[in-house]
N, C-alpha and C positions, 0 to 999 in steps of 0.2 A: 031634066034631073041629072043625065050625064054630065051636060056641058058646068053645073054649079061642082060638080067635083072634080071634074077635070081643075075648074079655076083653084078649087079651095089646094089641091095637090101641089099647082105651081106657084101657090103665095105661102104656103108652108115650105117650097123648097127656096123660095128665097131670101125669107127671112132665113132658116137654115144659114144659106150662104151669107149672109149680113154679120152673124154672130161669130162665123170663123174666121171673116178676114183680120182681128187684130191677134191671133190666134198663128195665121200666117204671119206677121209681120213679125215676131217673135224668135230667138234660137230656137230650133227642135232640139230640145235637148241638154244636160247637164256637159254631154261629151265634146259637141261642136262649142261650147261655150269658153270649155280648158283649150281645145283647141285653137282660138283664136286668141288667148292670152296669151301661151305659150309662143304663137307665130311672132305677137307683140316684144317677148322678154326677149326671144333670139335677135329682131329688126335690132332692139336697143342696145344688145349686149356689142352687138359688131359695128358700131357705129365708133369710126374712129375717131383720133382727137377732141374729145368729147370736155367738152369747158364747165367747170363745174364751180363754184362757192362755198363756203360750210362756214358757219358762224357760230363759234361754242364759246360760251363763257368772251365775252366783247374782242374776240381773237379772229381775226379776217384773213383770208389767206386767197387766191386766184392761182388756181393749176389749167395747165393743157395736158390734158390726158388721154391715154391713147390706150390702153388696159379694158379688162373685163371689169364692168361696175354691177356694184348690187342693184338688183332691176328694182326690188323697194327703198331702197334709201338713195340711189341715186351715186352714193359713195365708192372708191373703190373696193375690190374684193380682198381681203388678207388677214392679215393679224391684228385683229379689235381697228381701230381707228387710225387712218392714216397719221395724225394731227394729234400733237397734244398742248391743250391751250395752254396746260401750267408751264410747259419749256418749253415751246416753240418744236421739239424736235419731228422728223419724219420717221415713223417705226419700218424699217425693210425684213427684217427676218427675228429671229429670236434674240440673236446674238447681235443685234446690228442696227443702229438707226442713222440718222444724216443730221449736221446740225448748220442748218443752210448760213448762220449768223457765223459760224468757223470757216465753212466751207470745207468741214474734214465729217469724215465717221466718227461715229462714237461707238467703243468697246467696251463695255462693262464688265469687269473680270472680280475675283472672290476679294479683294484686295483696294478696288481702285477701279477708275476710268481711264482710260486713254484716249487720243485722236491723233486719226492717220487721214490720209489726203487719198489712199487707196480703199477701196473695199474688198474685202476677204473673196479673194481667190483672182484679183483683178492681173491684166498684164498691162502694163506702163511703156512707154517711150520715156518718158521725161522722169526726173526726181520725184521720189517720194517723203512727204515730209511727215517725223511723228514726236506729237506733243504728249508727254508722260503724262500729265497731270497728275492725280494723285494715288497712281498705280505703280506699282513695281514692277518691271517686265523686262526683256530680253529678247534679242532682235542677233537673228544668228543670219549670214548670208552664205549657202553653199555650205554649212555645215560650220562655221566661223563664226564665233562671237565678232559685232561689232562693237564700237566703243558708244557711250553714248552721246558724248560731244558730236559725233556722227550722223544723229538720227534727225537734225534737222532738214537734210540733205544726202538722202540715200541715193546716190545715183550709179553707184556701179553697178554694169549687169549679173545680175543671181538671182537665187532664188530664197528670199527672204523669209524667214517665220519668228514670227514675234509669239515669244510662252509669257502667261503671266508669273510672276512670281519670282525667285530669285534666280533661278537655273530652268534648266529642259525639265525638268521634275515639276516643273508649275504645272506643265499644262500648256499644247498650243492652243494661243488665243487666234490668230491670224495667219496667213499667206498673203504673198503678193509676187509677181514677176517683175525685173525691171529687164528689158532687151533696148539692143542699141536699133537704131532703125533700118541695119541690116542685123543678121542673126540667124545661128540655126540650132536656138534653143529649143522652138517650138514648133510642134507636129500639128496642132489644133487648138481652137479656144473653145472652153466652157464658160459661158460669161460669170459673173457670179451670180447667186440669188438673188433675186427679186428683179433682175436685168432679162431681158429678151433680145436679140437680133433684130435690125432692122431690115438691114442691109449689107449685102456684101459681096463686092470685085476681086476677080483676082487676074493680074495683067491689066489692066481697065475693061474687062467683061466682066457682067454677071455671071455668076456661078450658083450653085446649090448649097441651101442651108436649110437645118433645121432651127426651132426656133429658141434652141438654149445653145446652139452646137455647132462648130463652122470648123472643115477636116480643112489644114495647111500645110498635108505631108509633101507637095509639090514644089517645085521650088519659081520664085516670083514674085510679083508685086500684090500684095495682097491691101484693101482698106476695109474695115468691119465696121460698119455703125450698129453699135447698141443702146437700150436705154436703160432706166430706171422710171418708168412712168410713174410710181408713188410719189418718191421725189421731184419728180420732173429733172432729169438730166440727163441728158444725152453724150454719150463718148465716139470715137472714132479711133481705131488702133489700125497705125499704119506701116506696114512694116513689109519687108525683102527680105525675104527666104534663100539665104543661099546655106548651100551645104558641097558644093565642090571646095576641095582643101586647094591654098595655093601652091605653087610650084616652082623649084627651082633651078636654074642651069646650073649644075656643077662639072668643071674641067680642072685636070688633074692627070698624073699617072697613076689611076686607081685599078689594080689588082684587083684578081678574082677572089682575095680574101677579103678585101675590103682595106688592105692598105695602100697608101700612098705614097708614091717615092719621088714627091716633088711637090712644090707649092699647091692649094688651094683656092682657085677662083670662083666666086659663087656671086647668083643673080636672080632677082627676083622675075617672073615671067607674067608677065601683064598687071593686075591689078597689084600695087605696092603691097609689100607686107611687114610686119615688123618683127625680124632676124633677132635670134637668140643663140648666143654660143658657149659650150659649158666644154672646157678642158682637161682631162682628166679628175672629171667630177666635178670641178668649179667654175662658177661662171668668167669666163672668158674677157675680159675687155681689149678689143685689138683695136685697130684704125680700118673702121669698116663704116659703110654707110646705112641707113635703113634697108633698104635692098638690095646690096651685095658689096664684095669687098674680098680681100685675099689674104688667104690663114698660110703660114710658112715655117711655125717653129713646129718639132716634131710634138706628139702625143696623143692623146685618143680622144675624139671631139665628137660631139654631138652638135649639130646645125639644125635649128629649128625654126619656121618660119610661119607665122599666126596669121591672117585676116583679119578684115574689122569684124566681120560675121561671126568667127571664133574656130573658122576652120584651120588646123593648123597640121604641119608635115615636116617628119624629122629626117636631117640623112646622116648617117652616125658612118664615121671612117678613123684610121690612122694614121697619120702622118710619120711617116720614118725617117732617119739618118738619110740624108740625100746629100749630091753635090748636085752643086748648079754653078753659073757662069761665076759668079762672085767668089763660089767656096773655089772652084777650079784657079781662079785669077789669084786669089789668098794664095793656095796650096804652090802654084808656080813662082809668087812673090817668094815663101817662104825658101824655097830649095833656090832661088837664084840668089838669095840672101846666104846661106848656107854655104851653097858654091863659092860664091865670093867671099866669105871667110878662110875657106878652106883654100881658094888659090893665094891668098895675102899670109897665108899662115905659109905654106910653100913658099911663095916669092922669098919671105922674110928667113927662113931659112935655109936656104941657098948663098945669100948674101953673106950670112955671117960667115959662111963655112968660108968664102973665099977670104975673108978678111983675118 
């Protein structure tokens, strides 16, 4: 009688265990279930260079993208839809999309559109080109209106802001920086919106960045790769940081007051620079060379000598009434000239007397 319930005990404890094993194979649980989607959306989110398609409205387009995408659609993360199949355009920020068929930005302002070859807050090496289309706007560099015959080719270094409208009273619509590929306009770059850092050397090592932010207060060779992963385009701004001013050799009889009682020799001291001479307030034209040359007439001079970079160093003196070998050689000419009037005038009369 034992032995039939001993059996009966361990054929009910195995059917038991029968019925649990699909039970085991199962998550425990609502919580390990989010947990293992969630480990899924982070794998996907970091997954770089991520090649994607979208097909709206018979409009095909192929990105390499490198950004945070939506873990359900697959698309990137931002402002509604990268793509718009009616224009073609890429949306980057509120204010801003890209029109890859221009190859410029697009501005939408109260008044009109524009396109500029920069995007709002960008810094440049090369020209910047801006097509008004059918906006009204104004483009100041450095606090200077430019002209608009101009704006197809903005290349001198400033700092540029385009207002829409008729005047500064519009409204800034944009910034941009243009530097030459030396320069010591800039401390650091914030890329613009919708751009990230890639990468970034300074002297040919890597250095530290964050990933909107790269500090250039040093002075050196810097190269910044950033992107715009919505658009797909990639930049590189390469630039030399100098901030030492040039310097000049100045020789002279220069006084502790700062005047001078004799010619002006001056010389550029290692890297060239381009010399500026202003003469009792106006600018100066002498027979001088880009980097040095010699001032001689008297008056109060300012000597100023620029970098390509834009460092630049004044040495301000006066020039006084001086003799030198020429005025001494004149002055002795003149009194031997003199003298010999004055013995011919004697000679001449004494003669008569005798006559």
């Amino acid at each position: 009688m034992k032995q039939k319930t001993i059996r009966r005990v361990l054929l009910a404890l195995l059917f038991a265990a029968a019925l649990s094993l699909p039970a085991l194979a199962e998550p425990n649980g609502t919580e390990t279930e989010e947990t293992g989607t969630e480990a899924g959306r982070t794998a996907a989110l970091e997954t770089p260079d991520i090649e994607y398609e979208r097909r709206e409205e018979g409009f095909t387009a192929d990105f390499d993208y490198s950004g945070v995408l939506d873990y359900a659609t697959g698309l990137p993360t931002g402002r509604g839809s990268p793509l718009s199949g009616d224009t073609g355009l890429v949306y980057l920020t509120d204010g801003m999309s890209y029109d890859a068929s221009r190859g410029r930005y697009v501005y939408p302002t109260e008044n009109g559109t524009f396109y500029c070859t920069a995007a709002d807050g960008m810094v440049v090496t090369q020209p910047v080109s801006i097509e008004t289309g059918d906006a009204a706007i104004s483009v100041y560099r450095d606090g200077a209106e430019v002209a608009a015959e101009e704006y197809q080719e903005l290349a001198l270094p400033g700092e540029y802001v385009v207002y829409a409208g008729a005047g500064e009273g519009g409204g800034r619509a944009m910034t941009f920086t243009v530097v030459g590929r030396r320069t010591n306009r800039i401390y650091g770059y914030s890329v613009p919106e919708g751009f990230f850092i890639r990468d970034a050397t300074w002297n040919g090592e890597d250095m530290g960045f964050d990933r909107y932010f790269v500090n250039m207060e040093g002075e050196g060779d810097y190269a910044i790769e950033y992107r715009c992963p919505t658009a797909d385009l990639t930049y590189t701004l390469e630039v030399t940081i100098d901030r030492t001013p040039p310097q000049l050799t100045v020789d002279g009889k220069l006084g502790d007051d700062g005047r001078v009682h004799s010619a002006v020799t001056f010389l550029s001291e290692g890297e060239e620079g381009t010399v500026s001479v202003l003469r009792d307030g106006e600018p100066y034209k002498a027979a001088y060379v880009a980097g040095g040359g010699t001032l001689s007439e008297p008056g109060v001079y300012e000597l100023t000598i620029t970098d390509e970079a834009g460092n630049s160093m004044t040495y301000p003196f006066e020039i006084m009434v001086y003799l030198d070998s020429n005025s001494i050689l004149f002055i002795l000419l003149v009194l031997a000239t003199v003298g010999a009037v004055i013995a011919l005038a004697v000679w001449k009369r004494k003669n008569f007397r005798t006559y």
